[in-house]
C-alpha positions, 0 to 999 in steps of 0.5 A: 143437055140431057145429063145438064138437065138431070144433075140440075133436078138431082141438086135442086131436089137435093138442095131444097129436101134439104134445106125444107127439112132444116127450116122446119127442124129449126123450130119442130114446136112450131112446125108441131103446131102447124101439124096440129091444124092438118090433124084437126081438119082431117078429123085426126086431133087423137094425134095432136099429142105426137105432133112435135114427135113426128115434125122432128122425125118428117124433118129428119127425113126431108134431111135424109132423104135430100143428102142421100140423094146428093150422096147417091145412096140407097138411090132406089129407095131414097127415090120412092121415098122422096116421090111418096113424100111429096105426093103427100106434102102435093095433096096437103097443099092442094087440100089448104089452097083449094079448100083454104082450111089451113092458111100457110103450109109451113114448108119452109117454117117462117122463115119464108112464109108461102100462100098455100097456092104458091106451095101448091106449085113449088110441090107440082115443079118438085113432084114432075123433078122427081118423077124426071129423077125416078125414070132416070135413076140408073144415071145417079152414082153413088160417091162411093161403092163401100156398103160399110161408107155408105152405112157410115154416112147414112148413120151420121146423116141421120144422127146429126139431123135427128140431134139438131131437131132434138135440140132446137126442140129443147133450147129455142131455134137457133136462128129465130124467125119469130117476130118476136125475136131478141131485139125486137120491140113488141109494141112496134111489132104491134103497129102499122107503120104511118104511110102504109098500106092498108087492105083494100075490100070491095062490098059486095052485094047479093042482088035479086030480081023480084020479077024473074027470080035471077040472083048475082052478086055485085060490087059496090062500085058496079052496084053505084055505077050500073045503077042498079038501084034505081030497078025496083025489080032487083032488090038486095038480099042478105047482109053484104059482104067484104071481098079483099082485093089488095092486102096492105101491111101485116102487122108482125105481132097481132092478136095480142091482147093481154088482160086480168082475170076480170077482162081489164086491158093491160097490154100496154102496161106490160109490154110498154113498161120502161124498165126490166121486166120477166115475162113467164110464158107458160101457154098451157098451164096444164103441159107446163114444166111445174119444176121449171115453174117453181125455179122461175118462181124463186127467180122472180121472188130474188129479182123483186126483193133485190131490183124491184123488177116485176115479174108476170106470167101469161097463160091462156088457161080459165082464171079459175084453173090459173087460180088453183094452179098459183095457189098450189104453186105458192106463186109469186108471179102476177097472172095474165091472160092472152090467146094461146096463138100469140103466146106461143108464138112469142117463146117456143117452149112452155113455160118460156122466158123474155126479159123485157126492157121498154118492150124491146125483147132483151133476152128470152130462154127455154125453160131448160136454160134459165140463167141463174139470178146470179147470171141475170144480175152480172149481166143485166141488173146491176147495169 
């Protein structure tokens, strides 16, 4: 049983290192931003310019880390490794749930989203396995004895884990569990179906006792129940407040509130328009990829001259800044104003582009691998 037990610990650790790892290395920017929320609660903000830089190399090592234990390699130092890492990833989670600064860790990306007490207990079951694993080292054999294999296979462990993380960065995830994806209707994604759940809060009440000075808190319901108000003694101070006490259905895609330099709502517009559409998305006009903009921007002069397909870019810079930049740019684009955290969650790149058609996402790209208007003719335009 025992040797059942340890070989359970050392494939579940394993498994999970490893698959944690390329979760997160399937979306790094994404994985970035969520880096970028740790750093501001820690007061490490000077960091956030490195924050996809060190989620590709955190990926790469969960990858590394999980494949060599499998493979039994470097075992003592793999496994030091694997317990520094998670208990550093044990004391974020803890610090998200307990202090509820960050509101989901990331762990496994969005792929599948996780509260941050419940990542809190998957890092405590991980940390007890590995510390199980830890003890028991000397039981891990390594799949071959060859210093030069195991060096060929550490080295093309890494590789392979640290190209993947570098493409994904450069040409959008491989599998995107956005929900912004290709195929998806924004507008759809927008709405609460009919008949579904919705949040469920209870008022509550800061009451106190004008006699004794004794102060609680207290539901509506109890407050109604108990008839507290018919006790001139007990009084309520303060402004109630909403407690939630059943989430209903989440909306896929909120927050998203696109409007023009003067604050006019067009969300509706754009996202609802009937016919092909580009949307530019280009967070941050002030990180964005000016070459790539510029090529954007002759690709939106061909398709409205030739299609009559509109072309508009989102940002969530000032109108004053937005202004200079069309200016300097010689844009063609129509610009748009929304929050950086929908916009970015919409492409993983700055700028990115959808083509919409009747707000379902038809395609979307990098700016690294923009078809040619040629290309977005044959397949989409002239059909």
């Amino acid at each position: 049983m025992k040797k059942v037990f340890f070989q359970f610990a050392k494939w579940l650790v394993g498994i999970l290192f490893i698959f944690s790892g390329l979760i997160k290395a399937n979306d790094p920017l994404g994985f970035g931003y969520k880096l970028q929320e740790y750093f501001e609660v820690f007061h490490l903000s000077f960091l956030n310019g490195c924050a996809t830089g060190i989620a590709i190399l955190l990926c790469v090592l969960e990858i590394v880390f999980g494949a060599l234990l499998l493979l039994g390699i470097f075992r003592n130092l793999v496994l030091k490794g694997l317990l520094a890492t998670i208990i550093f990833f044990t004391f974020l989670t803890f610090v998200s749930a307990a202090f509820k600064v960050v509101t989901s860790c990331g762990c496994f990306g969005d792929a599948i989203p996780l509260t941050p007490w419940q990542s809190f207990a998957k890092d405590v079951v991980l940390l007890i396995l590995i510390i199980y694993l830890f003890l028991h080292r000397e039981s891990i054999k390594p799949i071959s004895y060859n210093p030069s294999i195991q060096r060929g296979l550490f080295a093309a462990v890494f590789a392979v884990s640290l190209l993947f993380g570098i493409f994904t960065y450069n040409y959008l995830p491989i599998i995107d569990f956005l929900p912004s994806k290709v195929g998806s209707s924004i507008p759809e994604s927008m709405k609460i179906p009919e008949g579904a759940a919705v949040d469920e809060f209870l008022i509550m009440y800061e009451l106190k006792n004008k006699k004794t000075g004794e102060t609680k808190t207290m539901s509506d319901k109890d407050y109604m129940k108990l008839e507290i108000w018919k006790d001139d003694n007990w009084e309520v101070i303060g402004s109630p407040s909403k407690k939630l006490i059943k989430k209903g259905y989440e909306v896929k895609i909120k927050d998203l509130m696109i409007t023009d330099a003067s604050g006019t709502d067009y969300t509706k517009e754009i996202v609802e328009n009937p016919y092909y559409n580009l949307v530019v998305v280009a967070y941050n006009l002030n990180e964005t990829s000016e070459k790539a903009i510029a090529n954007i921007n002759a690709l939106a002069l061909n398709a409205t001259e030739q299609f009559n397909i509109r072309t508009v870019l989102l940002t969530s810079n000032s109108a004053q800044d937005a202004e200079h930049f069309s200016k300097r740019m010689k844009l063609f684009m129509e610009i748009f104003y929304a929050d950086a955290v929908p916009l970015k969650s919409m492409v993983r790149a700055n700028p990115g582009v959808l083509l919409l058609k009747n707000g379902v996402i038809v395609a979307k790209w990098h700016y690294h691998a923009i078809p040619s208007f040629d290309q977005l003719t044959e397949k989409y335009f002239s059909k």
